[in-house]
C-alpha positions as a printed NumPy array, in Angstrom:
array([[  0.   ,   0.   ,   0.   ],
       [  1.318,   3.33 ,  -0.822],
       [  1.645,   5.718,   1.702],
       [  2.051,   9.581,   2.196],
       [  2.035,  11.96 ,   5.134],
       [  0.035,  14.873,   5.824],
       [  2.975,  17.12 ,   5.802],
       [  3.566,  15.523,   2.352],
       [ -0.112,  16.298,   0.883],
       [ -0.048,  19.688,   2.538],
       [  3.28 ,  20.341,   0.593],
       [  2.195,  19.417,  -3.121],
       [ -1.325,  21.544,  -2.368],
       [  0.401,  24.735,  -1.429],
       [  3.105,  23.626,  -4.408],
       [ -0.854,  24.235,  -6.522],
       [ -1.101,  20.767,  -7.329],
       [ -4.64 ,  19.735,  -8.24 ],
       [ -5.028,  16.416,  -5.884],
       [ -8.218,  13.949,  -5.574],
       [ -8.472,  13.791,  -1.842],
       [-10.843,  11.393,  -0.698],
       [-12.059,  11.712,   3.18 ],
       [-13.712,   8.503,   4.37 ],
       [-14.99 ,   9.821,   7.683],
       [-18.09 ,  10.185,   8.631],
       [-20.566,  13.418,   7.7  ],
       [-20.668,  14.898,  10.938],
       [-16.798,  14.533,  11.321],
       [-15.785,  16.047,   7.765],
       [-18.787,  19.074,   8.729],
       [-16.432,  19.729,  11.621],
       [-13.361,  20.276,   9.677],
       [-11.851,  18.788,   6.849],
       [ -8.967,  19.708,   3.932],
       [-10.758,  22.176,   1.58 ],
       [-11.465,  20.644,  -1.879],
       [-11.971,  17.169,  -0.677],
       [-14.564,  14.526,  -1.634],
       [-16.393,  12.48 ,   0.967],
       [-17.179,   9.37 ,   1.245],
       [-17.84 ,   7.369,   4.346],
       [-16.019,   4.185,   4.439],
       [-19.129,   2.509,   4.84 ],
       [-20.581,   3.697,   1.427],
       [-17.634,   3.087,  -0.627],
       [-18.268,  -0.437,  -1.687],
       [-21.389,   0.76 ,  -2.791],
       [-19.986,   4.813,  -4.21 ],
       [-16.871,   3.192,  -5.66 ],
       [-18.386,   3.584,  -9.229],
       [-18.133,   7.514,  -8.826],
       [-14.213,   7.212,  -9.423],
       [-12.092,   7.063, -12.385],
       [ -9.528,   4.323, -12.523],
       [ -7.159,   6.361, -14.426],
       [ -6.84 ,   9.433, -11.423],
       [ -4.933,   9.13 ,  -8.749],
       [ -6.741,   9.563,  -5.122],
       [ -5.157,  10.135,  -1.508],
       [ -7.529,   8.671,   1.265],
       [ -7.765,  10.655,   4.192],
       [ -9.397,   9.804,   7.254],
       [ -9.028,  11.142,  11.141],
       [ -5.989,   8.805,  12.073],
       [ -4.996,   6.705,   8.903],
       [ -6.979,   3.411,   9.98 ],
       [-10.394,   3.809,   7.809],
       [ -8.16 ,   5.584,   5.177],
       [ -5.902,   2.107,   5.042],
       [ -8.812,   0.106,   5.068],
       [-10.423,   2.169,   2.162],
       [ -6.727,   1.849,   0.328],
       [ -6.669,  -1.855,   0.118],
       [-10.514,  -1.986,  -0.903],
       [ -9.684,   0.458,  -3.745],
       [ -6.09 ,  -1.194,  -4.296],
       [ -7.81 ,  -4.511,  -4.659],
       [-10.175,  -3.385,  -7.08 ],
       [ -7.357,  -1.138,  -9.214],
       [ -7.566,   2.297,  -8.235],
       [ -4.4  ,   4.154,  -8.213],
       [ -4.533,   5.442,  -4.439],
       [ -1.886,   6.38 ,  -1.78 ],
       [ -3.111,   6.593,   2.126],
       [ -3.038,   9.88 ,   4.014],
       [ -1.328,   8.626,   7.573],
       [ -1.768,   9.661,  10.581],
       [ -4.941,  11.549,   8.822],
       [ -6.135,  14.53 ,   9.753],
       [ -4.708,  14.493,  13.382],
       [ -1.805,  15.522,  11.901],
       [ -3.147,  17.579,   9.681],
       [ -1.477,  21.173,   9.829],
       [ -2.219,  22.915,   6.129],
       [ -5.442,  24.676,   5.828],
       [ -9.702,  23.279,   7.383],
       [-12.428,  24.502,   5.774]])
């Protein structure tokens, strides 16, 4: 599984680089602050959403500690998406929260 920290993704955004960020959490978490631009989609619903992506982008999962992010990494691995997990998610988040 590929992996990238939040300094990391903070870094190529404020470098202007157009990235699919995917937050898995849940509604209520990503209403109470989340990485401006992102897409959400509850872990929970991404079986079921997974149709909504394009296998030919790249996506970062982001979640509030890295677990659901990992967990929605090897889903999306295993069904070949192109996607790199956020760790430590946005508790170490330090760029910008919309």
């Amino acid at each position: 599984m590929k992996e990238m920290t939040a300094k990391e993704v903070q870094q190529r955004i404020e470098n202007g680089e157009m990235l699919n960020l995917i937050d898995v959490r849940e509604v209520d978490e990503v209403q109470a602050g989340h990485i401006p631009g992102i897409t959400n989609i509850p872990l929970g619903l991404l079986e079921f959403r997974s149709h909504e992506l394009d296998k030919n982008k790249q996506y970062i999962m982001v979640c509030r500690s890295g677990g659901r992010s990992g967990q929605a990494t090897q889903y999306l691995e295993s069904h070949g998406f192109d996607v790199t997990n956020m760790t430590g998610g946005m508790l170490s988040w330090e760029g910008k929260v919309e």
